[in-house]
C-alpha positions as CSV (number, residue, x, y, z in Angstrom):
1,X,114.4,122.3,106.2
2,X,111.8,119.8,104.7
3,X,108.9,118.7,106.5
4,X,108.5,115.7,108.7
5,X,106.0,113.6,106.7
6,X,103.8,110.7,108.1
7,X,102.7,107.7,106.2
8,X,98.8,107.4,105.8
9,X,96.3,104.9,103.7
10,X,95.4,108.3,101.2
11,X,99.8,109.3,101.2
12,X,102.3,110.5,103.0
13,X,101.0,113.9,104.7
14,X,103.1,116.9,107.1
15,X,103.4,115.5,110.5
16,X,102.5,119.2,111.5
17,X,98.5,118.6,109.6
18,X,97.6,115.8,111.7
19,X,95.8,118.0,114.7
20,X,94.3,115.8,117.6
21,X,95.7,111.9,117.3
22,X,94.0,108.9,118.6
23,X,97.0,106.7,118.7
24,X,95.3,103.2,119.6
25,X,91.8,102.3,117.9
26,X,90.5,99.5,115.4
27,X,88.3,100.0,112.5
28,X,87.5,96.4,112.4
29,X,88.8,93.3,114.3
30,X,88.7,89.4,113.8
31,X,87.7,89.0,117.5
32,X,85.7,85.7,117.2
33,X,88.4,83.4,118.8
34,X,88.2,85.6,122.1
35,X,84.6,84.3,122.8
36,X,83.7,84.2,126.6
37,X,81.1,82.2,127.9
38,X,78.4,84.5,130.2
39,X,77.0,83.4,133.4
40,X,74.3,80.4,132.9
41,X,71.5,83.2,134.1
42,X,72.4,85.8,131.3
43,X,73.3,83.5,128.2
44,X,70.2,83.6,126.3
45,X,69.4,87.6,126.3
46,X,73.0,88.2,125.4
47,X,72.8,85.8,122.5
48,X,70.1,87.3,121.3
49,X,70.7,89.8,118.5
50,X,72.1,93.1,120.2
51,X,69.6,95.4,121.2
52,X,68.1,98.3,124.2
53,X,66.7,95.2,126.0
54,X,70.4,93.1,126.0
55,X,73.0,96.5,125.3
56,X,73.3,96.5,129.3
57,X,74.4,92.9,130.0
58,X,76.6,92.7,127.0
59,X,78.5,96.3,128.2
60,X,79.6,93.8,131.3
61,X,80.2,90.8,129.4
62,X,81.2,92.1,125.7
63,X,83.0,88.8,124.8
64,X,79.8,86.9,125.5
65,X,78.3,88.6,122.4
66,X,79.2,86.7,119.2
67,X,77.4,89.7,117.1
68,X,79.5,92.2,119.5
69,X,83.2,90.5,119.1
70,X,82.2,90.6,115.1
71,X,83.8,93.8,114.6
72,X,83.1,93.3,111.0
73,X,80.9,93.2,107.9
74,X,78.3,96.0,106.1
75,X,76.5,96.8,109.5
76,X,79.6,97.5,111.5
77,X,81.5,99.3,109.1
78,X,78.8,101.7,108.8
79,X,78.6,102.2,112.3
80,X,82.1,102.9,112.3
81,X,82.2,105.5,108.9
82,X,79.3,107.4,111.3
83,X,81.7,107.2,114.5
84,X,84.9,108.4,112.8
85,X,82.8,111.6,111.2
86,X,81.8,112.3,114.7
87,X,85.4,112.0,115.8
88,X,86.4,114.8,113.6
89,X,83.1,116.9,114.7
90,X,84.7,116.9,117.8
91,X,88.1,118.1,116.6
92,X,89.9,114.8,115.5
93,X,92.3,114.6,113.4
94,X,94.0,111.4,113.2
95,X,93.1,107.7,113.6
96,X,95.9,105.5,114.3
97,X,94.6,101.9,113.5
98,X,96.4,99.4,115.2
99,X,94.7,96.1,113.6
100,X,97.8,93.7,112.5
101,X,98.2,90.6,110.9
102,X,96.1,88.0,112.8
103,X,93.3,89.7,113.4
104,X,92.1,90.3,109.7
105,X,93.5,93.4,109.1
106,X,91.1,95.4,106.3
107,X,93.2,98.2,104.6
108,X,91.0,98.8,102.0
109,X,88.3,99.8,104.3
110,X,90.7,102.4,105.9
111,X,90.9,103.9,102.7
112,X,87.3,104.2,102.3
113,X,86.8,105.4,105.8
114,X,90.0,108.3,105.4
115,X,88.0,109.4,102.2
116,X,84.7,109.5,103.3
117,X,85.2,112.1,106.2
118,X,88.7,113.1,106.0
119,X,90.3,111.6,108.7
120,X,93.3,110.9,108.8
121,X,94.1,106.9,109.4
122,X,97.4,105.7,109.6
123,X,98.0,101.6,109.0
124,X,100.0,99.3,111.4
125,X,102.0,96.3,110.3
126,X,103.1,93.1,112.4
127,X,102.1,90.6,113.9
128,X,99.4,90.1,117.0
129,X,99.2,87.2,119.3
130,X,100.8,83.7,118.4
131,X,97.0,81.9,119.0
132,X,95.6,84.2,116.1
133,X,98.2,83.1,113.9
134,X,97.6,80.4,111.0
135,X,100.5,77.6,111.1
136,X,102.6,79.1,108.6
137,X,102.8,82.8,110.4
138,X,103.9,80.9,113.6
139,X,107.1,79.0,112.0
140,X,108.2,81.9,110.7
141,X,111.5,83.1,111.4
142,X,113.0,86.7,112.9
143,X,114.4,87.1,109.2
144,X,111.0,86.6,107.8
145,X,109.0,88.9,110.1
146,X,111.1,91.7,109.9
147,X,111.4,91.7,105.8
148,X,107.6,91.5,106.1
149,X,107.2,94.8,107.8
150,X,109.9,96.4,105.8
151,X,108.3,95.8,102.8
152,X,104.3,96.8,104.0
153,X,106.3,100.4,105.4
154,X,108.3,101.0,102.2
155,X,106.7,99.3,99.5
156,X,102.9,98.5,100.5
157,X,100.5,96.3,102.1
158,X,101.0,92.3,101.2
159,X,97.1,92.0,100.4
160,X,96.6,95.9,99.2
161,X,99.9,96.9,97.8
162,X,98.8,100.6,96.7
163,X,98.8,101.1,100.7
164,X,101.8,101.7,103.0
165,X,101.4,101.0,107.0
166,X,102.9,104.0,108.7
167,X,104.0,102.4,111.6
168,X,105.2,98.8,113.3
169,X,101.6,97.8,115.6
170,X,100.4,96.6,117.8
171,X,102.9,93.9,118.4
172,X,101.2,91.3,120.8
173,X,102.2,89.1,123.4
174,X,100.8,87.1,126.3
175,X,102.3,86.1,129.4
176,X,104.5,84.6,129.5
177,X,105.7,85.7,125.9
178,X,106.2,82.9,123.8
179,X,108.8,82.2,121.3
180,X,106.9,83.0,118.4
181,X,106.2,86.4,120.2
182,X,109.9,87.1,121.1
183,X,110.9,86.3,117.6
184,X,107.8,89.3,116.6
185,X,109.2,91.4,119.4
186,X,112.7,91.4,118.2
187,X,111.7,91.7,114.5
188,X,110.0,94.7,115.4
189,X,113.0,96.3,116.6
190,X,115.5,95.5,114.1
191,X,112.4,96.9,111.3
192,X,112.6,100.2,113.8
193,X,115.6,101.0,113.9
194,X,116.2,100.1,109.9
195,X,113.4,102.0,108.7
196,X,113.6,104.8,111.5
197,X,109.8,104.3,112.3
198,X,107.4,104.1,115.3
199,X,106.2,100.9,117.3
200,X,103.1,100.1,120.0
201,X,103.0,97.1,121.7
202,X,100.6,95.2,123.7
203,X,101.4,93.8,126.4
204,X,100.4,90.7,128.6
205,X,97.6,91.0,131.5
206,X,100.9,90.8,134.1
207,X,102.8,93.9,135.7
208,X,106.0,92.2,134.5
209,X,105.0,92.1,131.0
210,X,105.7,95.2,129.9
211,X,109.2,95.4,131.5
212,X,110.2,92.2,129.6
213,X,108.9,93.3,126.2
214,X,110.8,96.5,126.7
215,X,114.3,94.6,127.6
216,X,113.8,92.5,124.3
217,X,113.0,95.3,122.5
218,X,115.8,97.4,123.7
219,X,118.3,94.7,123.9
220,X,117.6,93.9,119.9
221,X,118.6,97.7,119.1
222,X,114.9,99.3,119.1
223,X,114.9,103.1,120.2
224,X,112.8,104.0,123.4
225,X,111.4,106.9,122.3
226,X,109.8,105.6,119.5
227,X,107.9,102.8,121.1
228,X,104.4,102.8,122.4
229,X,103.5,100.5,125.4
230,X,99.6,100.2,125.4
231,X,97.1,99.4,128.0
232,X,98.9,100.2,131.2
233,X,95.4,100.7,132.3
234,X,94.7,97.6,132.5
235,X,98.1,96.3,133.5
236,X,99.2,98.3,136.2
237,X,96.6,98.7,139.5
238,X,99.4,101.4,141.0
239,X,101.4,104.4,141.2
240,X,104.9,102.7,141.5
241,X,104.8,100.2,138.7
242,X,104.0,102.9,136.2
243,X,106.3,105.3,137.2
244,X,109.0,102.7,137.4
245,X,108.0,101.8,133.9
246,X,108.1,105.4,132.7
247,X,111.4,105.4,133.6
248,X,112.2,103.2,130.9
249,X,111.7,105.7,128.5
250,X,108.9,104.7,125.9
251,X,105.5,106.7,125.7
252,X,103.3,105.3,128.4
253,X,99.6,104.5,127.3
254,X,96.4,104.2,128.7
255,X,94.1,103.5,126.1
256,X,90.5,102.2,127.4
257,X,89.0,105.3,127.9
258,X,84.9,104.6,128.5
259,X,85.4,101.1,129.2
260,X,84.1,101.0,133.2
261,X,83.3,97.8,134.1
262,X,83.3,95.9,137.8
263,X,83.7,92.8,136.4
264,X,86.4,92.1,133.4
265,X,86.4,89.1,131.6
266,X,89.9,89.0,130.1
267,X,91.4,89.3,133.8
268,X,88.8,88.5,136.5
269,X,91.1,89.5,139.3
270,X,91.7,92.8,138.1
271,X,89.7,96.2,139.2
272,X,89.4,97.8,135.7
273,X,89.5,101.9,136.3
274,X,87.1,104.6,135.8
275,X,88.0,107.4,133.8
276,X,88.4,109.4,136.4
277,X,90.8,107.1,137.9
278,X,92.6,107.1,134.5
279,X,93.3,111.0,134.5
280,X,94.6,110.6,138.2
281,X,96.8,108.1,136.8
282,X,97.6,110.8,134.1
283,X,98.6,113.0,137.0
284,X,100.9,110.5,138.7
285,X,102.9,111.0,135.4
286,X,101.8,114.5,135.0
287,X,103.8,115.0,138.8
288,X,106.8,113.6,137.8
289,X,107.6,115.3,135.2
290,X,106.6,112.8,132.2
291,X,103.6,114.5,130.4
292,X,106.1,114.1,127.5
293,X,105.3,110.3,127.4
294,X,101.8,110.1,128.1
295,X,99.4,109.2,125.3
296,X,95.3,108.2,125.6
297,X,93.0,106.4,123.6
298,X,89.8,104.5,123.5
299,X,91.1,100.5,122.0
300,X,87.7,100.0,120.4
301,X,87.5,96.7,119.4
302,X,83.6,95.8,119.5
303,X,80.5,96.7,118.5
304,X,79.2,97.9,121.9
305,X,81.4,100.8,122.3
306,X,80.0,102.6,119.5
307,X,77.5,105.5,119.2
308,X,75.4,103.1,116.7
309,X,75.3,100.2,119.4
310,X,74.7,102.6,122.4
311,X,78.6,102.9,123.2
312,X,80.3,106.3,124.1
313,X,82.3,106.3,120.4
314,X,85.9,107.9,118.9
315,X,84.8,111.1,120.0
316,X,84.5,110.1,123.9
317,X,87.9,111.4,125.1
318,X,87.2,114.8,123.3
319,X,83.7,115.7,124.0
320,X,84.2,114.0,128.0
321,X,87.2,113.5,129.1
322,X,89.3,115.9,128.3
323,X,87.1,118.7,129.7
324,X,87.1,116.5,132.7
325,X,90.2,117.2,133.1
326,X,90.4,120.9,132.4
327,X,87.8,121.0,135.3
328,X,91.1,118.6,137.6
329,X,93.1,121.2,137.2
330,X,95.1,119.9,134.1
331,X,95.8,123.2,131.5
332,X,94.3,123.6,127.9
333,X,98.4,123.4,127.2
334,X,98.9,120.2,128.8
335,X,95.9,118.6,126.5
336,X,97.4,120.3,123.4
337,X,100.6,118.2,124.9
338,X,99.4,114.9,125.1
339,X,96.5,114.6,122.0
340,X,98.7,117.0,119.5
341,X,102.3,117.1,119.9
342,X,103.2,113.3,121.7
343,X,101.7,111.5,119.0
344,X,103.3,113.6,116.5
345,X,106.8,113.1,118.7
346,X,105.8,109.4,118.3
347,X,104.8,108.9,114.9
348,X,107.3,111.4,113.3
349,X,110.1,111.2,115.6
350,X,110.3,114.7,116.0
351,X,110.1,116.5,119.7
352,X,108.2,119.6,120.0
């Protein structure tokens, strides 16, 4: 029987070679149209060019930053070709990059980064929120969208054809979900279940958002078990509403490991967890019999959160949290479970 191969920027490689999987990070990010005023007190230091004297104030207001939310340019991709090599130091083996169109995705630098310190990166395709989208993206139609990510999985990337994306993501929507991102939604599933490949989606800052992206994606013929549903950390404050998601079917995400913040900007009302609170939230799932669907990652989207800029990096979850939670109770086994062989059930479609 023939190997199950997965799609990356350097070629298609076995799904069994990709060891320990990141299945949610950026290499680079458009994020200047997120920008967040500070409080009146703070907004000179953290305008002034990041640094030990501002690093503190811009880890609790990181969309304050202009230079932080530039996830982009010489400086930062350096910092990140230094991050990803201390990601595999620490026994990675695979970057997911989850940067689609909208937020300036940059293939060529995944390329560069993959060769530099042989990491694996795998490239998404689609399309990210409707108010990142030039005027032309946003009338386009289901049709259109989905032959667009047929052709960047099969054929190669629109602006570097000699790349193929590996998988459909991250597919965003706010709440409510509007047109433009129902039509992306929908187009996403029809591309899944035509090409056979995997999806992750972002949801809205609501506890109903990820239920409804799930019934359109389901409803438009797009396969449970291949779909990601990403920062549930930040989405669901409790037990029930993540278990009653689970039971939807898709692989269950919380993917802002080493962001701990009291106050957070993109949804003020919201208590953002510790990591410590994350692994218990691991264990709810753990409990009930879903390790199968869990999945963790770090989303780093700015400067701040890495090693160059004082932040805890790609290698966080390995060199912290996951002996964290060998020291909760949770088995070598069960790690090996959720970093190795769910992403590869994810990405590959093949259960271990």
């Amino acid at each position: 029987m023939c190997a199950s191969m997965v799609q990356t920027v350097l070629g298609p490689v076995p799904a069994q070679s990709l060891g320990r999987v990141l299945t949610h990070e950026h290499l680079s990010v458009d994020y200047d149209d997120f920008y967040m005023s500070p409080p009146p007190i703070f907004k000179a230091h953290i305008e002034e060019k990041m640094s030990l004297q501002n690093i503190g104030l811009i880890k609790q207001y990181p969309y304050a930053s202009r230079e932080n939310i530039a996830f982009y340019g010489t400086e930062a991709f350096a910092a990140v070709a230094f991050d990803v090599d201390l990601f595999k130091s620490a026994g990675g083996g695979t970057i997911v990059e989850n940067t689609t169109h909208g937020l300036n995705r940059q293939i060529k630098l995944m390329e560069t980064v993959s060769r530099q310190t042989g990491v694996n990166i795998i490239a998404g395709c689609g399309y990210y929120l409707e108010n990142t989208q030039t005027e032309s993206v946003r009338c386009m139609s289901e049709e259109e969208m989905f032959n667009s990510m047929v052709t960047e999985l099969t054929e190669g990337c629109h602006e570097y054809p000699a790349v193929k994306c590996g998988f459909i993501g991250e597919v965003a929507s706010a709440w409510p979900i509007t047109d433009f991102e129902k039509r992306a939604i929908r187009a996403s599933a029809h591309a899944q279940s035509t090409v056979g490949c995997a999806v992750t989606f972002h949801p809205g800052r609501d506890y109903k958002a990820p239920f409804e992206i799930m019934r359109l994606y389901l409803e438009a013929g797009g396969k449970a078990t291949r779909a990601i549903m990403s920062h549930l950390d930040r989405t669901f404050d409790g037990k029930e509403h993540l278990l009653e998601f689970a039971s939807l079917g898709s692989f269950c995400q919380l993917d802002l490991f080493g962001t701990e913040c009291s106050w957070y900007q993109l949804n003020e009302g919201f208590d953002m967890p510790s990591d410590a609170q994350r692994i218990n939230m691991l264990s709810w799932m753990k409990d009930d019999g879903k390790i199968a669907q869990i999945l963790v990652s770090h989303d780093i989207h700015t400067r701040h959160r890495l090693v160059k800029y004082g932040g805890h990096g790609y290698a966080h979850l390995y060199a912290n949290v996951l002996p964290k939670m060998l020291i909760k109770g949770t088995t070598q086994q069960e790690i090996d479970k959720i970093t190795i062989e769910n992403p590869r059930a994810w990405i590959s479609g093949k259960r271990v």
